[in-house]
N, C-alpha and C positions, 0 to 999 in steps of 0.2 A: 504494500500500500504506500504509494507516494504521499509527497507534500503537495501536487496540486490536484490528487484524489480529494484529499480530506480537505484541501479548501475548497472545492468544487462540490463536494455535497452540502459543507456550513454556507455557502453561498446559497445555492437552492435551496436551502431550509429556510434561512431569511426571508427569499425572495418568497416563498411560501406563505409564510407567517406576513408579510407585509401584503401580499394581495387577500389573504384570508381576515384582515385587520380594516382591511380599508372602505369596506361597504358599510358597518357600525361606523367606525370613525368618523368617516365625510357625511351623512346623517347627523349624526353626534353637532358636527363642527357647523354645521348648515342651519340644524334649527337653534344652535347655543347664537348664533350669529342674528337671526332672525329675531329669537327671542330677546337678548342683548337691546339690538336696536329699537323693539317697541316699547323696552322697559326705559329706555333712557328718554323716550319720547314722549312718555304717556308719564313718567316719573314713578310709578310704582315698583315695590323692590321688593317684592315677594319672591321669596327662597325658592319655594314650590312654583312655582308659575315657571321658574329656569328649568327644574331637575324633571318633574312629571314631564313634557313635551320630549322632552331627550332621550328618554326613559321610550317612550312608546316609540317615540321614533327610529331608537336604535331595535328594539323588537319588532316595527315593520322591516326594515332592513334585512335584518337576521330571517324572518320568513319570507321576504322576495327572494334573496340571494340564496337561499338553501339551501337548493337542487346544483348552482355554480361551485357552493363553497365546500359539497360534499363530493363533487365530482374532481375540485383541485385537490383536494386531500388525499383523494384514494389515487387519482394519476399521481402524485408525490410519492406516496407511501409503495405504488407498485411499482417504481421503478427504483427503489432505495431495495424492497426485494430482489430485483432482478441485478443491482451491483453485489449482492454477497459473494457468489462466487470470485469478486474479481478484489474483495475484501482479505482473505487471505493469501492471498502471491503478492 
């Protein structure tokens, strides 16, 4: 097992973990952003009025994306089976 084996799988892991991260997150960041600007404009600063919209919103996310984020996972995971053999030489 080389050195740019094993950097080459912790690359694809990341690059995994960041497209797996990124459909919650940008949700996340879209409606914090959203909500941010109404609150600054309408002046109210209710805690809940931020975290509930964020909150559902990352859970729509998580079930639109679900069928993409289980289909990147299992392409990752079955092609991390398929370097074993080349993990011991």
């Amino acid at each position: 097992m080389t050195q740019e084996f094993v950097i080459g799988i912790g690359r694809d892991a990341m690059w995994t973990a960041f497209l797996l991260s990124a459909p919650p997150l940008a949700a996340a960041l879209i409606i914090g952003l959203v909500v941010s600007i109404f609150q600054a404009v309408t002046q109210i600063q209710e805690m809940t009025l931020a975290i509930i919209p964020k909150m559902i919103g990352v859970l729509l996310a998580l079930l639109v994306t679900f069928p993409w984020l289980l289909e990147t996972i299992s392409s990752y995971t079955i092609s991390l089976f398929r370097l074993i053999p080349q993990m011991t030489h």
